[in-house]
C-alpha positions as CSV (number, residue, x, y, z in Angstrom):
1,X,14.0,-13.9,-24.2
2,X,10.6,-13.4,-25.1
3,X,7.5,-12.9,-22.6
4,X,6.1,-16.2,-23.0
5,X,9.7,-17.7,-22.7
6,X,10.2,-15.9,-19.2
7,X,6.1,-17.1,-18.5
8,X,7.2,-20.7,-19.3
9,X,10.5,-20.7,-17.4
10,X,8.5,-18.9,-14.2
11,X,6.0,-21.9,-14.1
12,X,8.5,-24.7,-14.7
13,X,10.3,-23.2,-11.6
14,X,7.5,-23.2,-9.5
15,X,6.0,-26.0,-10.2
16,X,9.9,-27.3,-9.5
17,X,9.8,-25.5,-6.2
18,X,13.1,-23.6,-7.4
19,X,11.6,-20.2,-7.0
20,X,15.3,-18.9,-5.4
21,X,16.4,-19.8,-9.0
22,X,13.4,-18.0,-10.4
23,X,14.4,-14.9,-8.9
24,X,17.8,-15.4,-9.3
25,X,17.5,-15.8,-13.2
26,X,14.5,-14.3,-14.4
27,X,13.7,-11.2,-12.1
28,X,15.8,-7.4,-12.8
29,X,17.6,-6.5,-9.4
30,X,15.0,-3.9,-8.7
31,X,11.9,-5.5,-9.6
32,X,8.2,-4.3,-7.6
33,X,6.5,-6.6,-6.1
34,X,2.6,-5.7,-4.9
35,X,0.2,-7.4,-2.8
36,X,-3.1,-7.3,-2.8
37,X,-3.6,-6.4,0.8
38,X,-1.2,-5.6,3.5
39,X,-0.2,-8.7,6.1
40,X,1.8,-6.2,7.9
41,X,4.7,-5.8,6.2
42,X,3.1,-3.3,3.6
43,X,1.8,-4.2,0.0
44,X,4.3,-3.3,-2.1
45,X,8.5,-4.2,-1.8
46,X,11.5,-3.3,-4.1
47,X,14.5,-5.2,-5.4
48,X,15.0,-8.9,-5.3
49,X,16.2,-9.1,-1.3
50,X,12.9,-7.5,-0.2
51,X,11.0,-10.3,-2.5
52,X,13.4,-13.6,-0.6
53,X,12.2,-11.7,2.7
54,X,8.5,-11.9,1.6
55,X,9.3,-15.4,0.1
56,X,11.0,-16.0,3.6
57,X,8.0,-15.1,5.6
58,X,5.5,-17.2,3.9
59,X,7.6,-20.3,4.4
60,X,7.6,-19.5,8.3
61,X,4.0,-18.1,8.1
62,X,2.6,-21.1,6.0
63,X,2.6,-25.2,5.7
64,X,2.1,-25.8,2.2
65,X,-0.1,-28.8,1.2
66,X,-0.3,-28.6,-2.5
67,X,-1.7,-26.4,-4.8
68,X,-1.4,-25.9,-9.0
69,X,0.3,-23.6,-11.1
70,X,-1.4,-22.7,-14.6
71,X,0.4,-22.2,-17.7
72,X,1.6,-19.0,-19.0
73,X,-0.7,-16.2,-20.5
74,X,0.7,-13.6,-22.0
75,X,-0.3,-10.1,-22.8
76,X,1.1,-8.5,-25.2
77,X,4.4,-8.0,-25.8
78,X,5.6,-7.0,-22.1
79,X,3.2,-8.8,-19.6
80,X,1.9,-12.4,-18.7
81,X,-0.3,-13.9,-15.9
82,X,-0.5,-17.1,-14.0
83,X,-3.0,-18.6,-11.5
84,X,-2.1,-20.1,-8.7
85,X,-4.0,-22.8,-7.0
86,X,-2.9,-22.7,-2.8
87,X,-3.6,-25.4,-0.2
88,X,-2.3,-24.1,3.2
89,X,-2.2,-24.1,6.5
90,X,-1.7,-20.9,9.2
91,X,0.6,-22.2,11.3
92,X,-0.3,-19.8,14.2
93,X,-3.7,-20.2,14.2
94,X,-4.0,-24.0,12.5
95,X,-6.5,-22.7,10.1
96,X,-6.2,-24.3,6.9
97,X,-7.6,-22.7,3.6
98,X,-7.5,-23.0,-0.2
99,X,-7.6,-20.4,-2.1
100,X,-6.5,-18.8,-5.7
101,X,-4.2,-16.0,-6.8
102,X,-3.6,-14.6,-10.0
103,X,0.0,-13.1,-10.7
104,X,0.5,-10.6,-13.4
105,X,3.9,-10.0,-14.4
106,X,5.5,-7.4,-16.2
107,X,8.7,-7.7,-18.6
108,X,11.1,-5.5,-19.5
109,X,14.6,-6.0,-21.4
110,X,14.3,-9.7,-21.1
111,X,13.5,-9.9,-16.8
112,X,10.3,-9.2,-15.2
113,X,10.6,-5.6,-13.6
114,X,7.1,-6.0,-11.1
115,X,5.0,-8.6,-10.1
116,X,1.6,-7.8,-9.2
117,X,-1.0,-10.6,-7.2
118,X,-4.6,-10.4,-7.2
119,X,-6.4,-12.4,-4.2
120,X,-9.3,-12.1,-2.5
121,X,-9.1,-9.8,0.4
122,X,-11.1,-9.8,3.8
């Protein structure tokens, strides 16, 4: 499968909301994921179980509202990015904020092998 095939399948799943099929299909088993800051759990986890946990804590963390997902854009032959539009609310503190994140992903042998987001931080 090529890079823009994975980038196209990535975004239909999350614009779907199947991201657990996402990882389940598209990601190698010990795929990097790295944050752009640390929200105390460390920025960067290994393997597909550590990325359910972070996907896990966001859904306790965060109400989402809405947000967009942008098409594909590869790079190459081994990379693609995505923006992400958020809507959100902190669900400790009530504080609701929009704001936008760019993923970079990174392909190897047909399954992305580290995911990379850019944010702003602070």
């Amino acid at each position: 499968m090529s890079v823009q095939e994975i980038g196209k399948q990535l975004v239909a799943h999350c614009r779907a909301g199947t991201e657990a099929e996402a990882l389940a299909t598209l990601y190698a088993p010990d795929v990097v994921s790295v944050e752009a800051a640390d929200a105390g759990n460390g920025r960067e986890v290994q393997g597909i179980d550590a990325i359910r946990g972070k996907h896990e804590w966001w859904a306790e963390n965060f109400e989402v509202h809405g947000g967009s997902v942008s098409d594909p854009m590869p790079h190459g032959d081994d990379r693609f990015a995505v923006i992400f539009g958020i809507d959100a609310t902190h669900k400790a503190s009530g504080t609701r904020e929009t704001m936008d994140e760019v993923g970079v992903y990174h392909v190897k042998d047909g399954k992305i092998v580290r995911e990379e987001f850019f944010y702003p931080v602070g």
